[in-house]
Backbone as JSON Lines, residues from 0, in Angstrom:
{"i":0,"aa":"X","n":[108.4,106.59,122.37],"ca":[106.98,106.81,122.43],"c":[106.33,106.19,121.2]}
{"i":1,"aa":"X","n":[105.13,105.18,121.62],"ca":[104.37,105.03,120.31],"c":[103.35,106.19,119.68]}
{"i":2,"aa":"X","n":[103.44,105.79,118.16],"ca":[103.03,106.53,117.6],"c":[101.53,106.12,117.6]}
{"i":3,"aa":"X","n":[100.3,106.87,117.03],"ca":[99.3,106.76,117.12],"c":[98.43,106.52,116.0]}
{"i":4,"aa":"X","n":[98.72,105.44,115.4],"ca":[97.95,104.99,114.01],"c":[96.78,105.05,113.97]}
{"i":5,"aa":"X","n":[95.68,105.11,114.75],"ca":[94.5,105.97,115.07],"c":[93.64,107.08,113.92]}
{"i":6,"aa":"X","n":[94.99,108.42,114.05],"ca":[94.89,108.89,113.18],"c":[94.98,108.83,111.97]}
{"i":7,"aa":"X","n":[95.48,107.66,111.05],"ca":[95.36,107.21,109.72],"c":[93.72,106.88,109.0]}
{"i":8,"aa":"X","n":[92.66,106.78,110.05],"ca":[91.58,106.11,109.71],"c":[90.94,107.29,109.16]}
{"i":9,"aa":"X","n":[90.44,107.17,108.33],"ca":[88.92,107.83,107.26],"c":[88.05,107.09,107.49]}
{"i":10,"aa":"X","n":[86.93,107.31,108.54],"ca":[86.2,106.59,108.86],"c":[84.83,106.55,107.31]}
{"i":11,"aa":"X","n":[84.95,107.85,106.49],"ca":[83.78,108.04,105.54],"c":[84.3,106.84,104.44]}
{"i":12,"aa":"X","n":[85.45,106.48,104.52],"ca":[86.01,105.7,103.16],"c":[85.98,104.33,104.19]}
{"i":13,"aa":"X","n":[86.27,103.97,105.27],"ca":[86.18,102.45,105.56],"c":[85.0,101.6,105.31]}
{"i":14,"aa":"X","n":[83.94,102.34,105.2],"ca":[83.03,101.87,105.34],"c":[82.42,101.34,104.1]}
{"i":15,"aa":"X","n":[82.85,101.24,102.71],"ca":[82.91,100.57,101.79],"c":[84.18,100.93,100.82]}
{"i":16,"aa":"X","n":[85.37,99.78,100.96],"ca":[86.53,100.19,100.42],"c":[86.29,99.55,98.82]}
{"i":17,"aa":"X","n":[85.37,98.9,98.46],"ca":[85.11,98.39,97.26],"c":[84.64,99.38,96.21]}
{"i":18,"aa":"X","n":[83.41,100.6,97.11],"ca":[82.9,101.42,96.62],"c":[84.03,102.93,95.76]}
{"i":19,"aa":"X","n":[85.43,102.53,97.06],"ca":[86.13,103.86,97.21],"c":[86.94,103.13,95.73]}
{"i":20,"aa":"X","n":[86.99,101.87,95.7],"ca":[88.12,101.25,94.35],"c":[87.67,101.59,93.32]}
{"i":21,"aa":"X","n":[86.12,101.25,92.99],"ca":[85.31,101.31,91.96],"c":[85.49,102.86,91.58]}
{"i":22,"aa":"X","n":[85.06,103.85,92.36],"ca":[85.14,105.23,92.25],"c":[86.63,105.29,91.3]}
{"i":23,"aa":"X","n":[87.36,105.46,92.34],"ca":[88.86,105.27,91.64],"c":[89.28,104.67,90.08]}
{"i":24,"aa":"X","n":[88.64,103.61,90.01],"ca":[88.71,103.14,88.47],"c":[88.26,103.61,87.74]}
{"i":25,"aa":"X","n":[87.4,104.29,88.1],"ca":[86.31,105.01,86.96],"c":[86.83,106.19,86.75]}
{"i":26,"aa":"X","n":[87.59,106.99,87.28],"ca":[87.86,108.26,87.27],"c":[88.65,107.54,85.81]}
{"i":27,"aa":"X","n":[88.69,109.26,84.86],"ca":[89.28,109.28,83.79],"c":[90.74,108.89,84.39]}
{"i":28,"aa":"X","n":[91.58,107.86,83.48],"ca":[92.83,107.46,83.83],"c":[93.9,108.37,84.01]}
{"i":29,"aa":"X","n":[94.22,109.87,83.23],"ca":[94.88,110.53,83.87],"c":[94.45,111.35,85.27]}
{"i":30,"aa":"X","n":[93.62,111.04,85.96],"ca":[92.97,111.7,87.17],"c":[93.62,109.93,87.94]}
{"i":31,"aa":"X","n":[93.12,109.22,87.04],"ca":[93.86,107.65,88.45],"c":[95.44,107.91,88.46]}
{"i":32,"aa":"X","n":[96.26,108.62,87.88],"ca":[97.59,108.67,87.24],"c":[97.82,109.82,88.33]}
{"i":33,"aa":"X","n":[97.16,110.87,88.6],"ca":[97.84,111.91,89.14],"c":[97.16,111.37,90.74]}
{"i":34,"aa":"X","n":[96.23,110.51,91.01],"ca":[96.3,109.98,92.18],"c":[97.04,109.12,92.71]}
{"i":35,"aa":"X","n":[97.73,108.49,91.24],"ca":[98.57,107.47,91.99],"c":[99.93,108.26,92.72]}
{"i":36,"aa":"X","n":[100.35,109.28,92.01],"ca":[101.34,110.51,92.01],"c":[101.65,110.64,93.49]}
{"i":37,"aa":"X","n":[99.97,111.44,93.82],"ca":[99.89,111.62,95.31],"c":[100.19,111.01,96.01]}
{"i":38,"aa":"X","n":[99.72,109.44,95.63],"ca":[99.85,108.47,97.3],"c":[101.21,108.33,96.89]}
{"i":39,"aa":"X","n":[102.0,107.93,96.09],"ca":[103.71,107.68,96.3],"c":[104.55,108.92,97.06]}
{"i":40,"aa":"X","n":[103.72,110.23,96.19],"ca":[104.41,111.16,97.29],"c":[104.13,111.18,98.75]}
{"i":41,"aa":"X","n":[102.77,110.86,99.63],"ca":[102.49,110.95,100.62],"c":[103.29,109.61,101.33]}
{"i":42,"aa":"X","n":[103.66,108.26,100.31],"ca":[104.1,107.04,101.21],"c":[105.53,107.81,101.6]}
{"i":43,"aa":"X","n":[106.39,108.44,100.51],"ca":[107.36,108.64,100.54],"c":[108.03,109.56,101.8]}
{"i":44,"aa":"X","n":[106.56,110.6,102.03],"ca":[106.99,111.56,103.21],"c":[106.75,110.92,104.25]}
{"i":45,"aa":"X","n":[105.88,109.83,104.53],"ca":[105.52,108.72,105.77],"c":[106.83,108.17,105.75]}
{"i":46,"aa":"X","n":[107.25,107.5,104.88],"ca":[108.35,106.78,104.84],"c":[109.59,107.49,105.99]}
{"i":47,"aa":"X","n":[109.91,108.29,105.03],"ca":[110.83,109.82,105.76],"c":[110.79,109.82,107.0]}
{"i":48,"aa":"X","n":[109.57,110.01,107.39],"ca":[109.22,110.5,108.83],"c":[109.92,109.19,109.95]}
{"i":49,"aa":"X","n":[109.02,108.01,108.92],"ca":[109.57,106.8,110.03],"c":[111.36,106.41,110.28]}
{"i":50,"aa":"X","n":[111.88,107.0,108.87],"ca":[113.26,106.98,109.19],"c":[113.62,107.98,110.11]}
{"i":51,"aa":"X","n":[113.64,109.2,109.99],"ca":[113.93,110.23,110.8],"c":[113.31,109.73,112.41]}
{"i":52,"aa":"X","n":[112.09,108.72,112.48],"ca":[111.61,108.38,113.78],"c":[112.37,107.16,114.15]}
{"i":53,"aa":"X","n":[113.55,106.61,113.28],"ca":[114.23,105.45,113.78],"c":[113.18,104.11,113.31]}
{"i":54,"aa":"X","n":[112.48,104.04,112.63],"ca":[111.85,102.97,112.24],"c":[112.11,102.47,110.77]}
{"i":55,"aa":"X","n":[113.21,101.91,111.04],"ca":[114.24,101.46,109.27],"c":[113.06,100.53,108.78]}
{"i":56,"aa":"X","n":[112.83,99.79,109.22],"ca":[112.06,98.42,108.62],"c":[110.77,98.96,108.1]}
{"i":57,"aa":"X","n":[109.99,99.96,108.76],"ca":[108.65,100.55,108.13],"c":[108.98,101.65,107.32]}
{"i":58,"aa":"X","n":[110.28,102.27,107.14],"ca":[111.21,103.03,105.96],"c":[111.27,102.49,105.11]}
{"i":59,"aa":"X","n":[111.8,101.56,104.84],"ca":[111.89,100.35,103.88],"c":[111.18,99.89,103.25]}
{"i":60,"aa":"X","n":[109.96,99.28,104.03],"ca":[108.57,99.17,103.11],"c":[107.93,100.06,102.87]}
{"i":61,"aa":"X","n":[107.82,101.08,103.38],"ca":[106.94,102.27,102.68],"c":[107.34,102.65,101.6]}
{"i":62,"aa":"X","n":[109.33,102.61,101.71],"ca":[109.58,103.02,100.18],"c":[109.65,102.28,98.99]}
{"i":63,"aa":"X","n":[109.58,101.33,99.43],"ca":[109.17,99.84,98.08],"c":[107.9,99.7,97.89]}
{"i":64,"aa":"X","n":[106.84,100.15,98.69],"ca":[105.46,100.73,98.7],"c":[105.37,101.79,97.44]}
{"i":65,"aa":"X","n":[106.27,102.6,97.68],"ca":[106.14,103.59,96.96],"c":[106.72,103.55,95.38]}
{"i":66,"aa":"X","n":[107.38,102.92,95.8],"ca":[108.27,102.58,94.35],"c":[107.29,101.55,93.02]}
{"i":67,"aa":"X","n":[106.34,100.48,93.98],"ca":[105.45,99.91,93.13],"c":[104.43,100.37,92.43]}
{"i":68,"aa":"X","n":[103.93,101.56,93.76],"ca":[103.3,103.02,92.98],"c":[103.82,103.22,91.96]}
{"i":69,"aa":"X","n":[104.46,103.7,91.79],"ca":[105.48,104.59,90.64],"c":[105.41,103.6,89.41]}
{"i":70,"aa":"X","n":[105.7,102.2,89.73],"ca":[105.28,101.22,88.39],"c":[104.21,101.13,87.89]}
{"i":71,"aa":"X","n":[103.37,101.21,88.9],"ca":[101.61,101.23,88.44],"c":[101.28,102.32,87.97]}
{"i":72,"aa":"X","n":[101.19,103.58,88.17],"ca":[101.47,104.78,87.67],"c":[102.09,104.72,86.11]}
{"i":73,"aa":"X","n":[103.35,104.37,85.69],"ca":[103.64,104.44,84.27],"c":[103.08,103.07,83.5]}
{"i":74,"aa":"X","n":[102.24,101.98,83.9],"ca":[101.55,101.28,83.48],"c":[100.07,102.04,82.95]}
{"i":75,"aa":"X","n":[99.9,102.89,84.0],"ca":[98.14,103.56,83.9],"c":[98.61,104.7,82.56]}
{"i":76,"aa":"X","n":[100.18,105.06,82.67],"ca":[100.53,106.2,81.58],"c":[100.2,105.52,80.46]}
{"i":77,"aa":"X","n":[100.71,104.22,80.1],"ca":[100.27,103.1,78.6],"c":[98.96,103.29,78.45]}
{"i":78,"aa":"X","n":[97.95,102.94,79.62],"ca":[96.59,102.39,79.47],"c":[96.19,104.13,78.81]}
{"i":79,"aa":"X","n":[96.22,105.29,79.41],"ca":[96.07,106.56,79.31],"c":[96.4,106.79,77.61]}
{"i":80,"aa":"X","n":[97.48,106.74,76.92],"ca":[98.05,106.82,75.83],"c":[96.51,105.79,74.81]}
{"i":81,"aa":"X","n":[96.72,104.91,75.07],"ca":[95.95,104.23,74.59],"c":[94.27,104.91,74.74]}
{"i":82,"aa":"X","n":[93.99,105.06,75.87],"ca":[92.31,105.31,75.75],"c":[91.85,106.94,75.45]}
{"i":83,"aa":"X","n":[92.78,107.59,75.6],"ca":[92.58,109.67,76.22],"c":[92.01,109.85,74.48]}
{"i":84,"aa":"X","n":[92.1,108.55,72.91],"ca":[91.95,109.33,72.16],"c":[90.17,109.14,71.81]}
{"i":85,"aa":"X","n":[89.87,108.07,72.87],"ca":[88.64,107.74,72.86],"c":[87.73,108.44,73.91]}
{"i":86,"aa":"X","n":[88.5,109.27,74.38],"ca":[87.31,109.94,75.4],"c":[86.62,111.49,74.48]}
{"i":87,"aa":"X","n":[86.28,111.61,75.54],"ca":[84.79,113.03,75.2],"c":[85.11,113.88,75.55]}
């Protein structure tokens, strides 16, 4: 049975994904840090699912998806170290 990717859409965020980036950047960097957190954990349980659903190849990339998360994440930890002594 196919699955129904349908349900992945946020129709309030498609509608300007530039607006949703900008937002995102701006947030204080440990708030972009614990979002990045989230989405690796959420690729990771997608990931899961698609293995457990027999879909190795979208297993695979979700979890190298997730894993680049996780690099960008301890990159934003540097940028964080660096700026948290300049905030308010």
């Amino acid at each position: 049975m196919k699955s129904d990717c349908s349900k992945h859409i946020v129709p309030e965020y498609l509608s300007d994904l530039k607006k949703v980036a900008e937002d995102i950047c701006d947030m204080p960097y440990d708030k972009v840090i614990e979002f990045l957190e989230h989405a690796e954990r959420k690729l990771i349980r997608d990931a899961n699912n698609d293995r457990k659903g027999g879909r190795l190849k979208l297993w695979i990339l979700l979890t190298n998806s997730a894993f680049r998360i996780r690099e960008t994440t301890r990159e934003f930890e540097k940028v964080w170290e660096v700026c948290k002594k300049h905030m308010k």
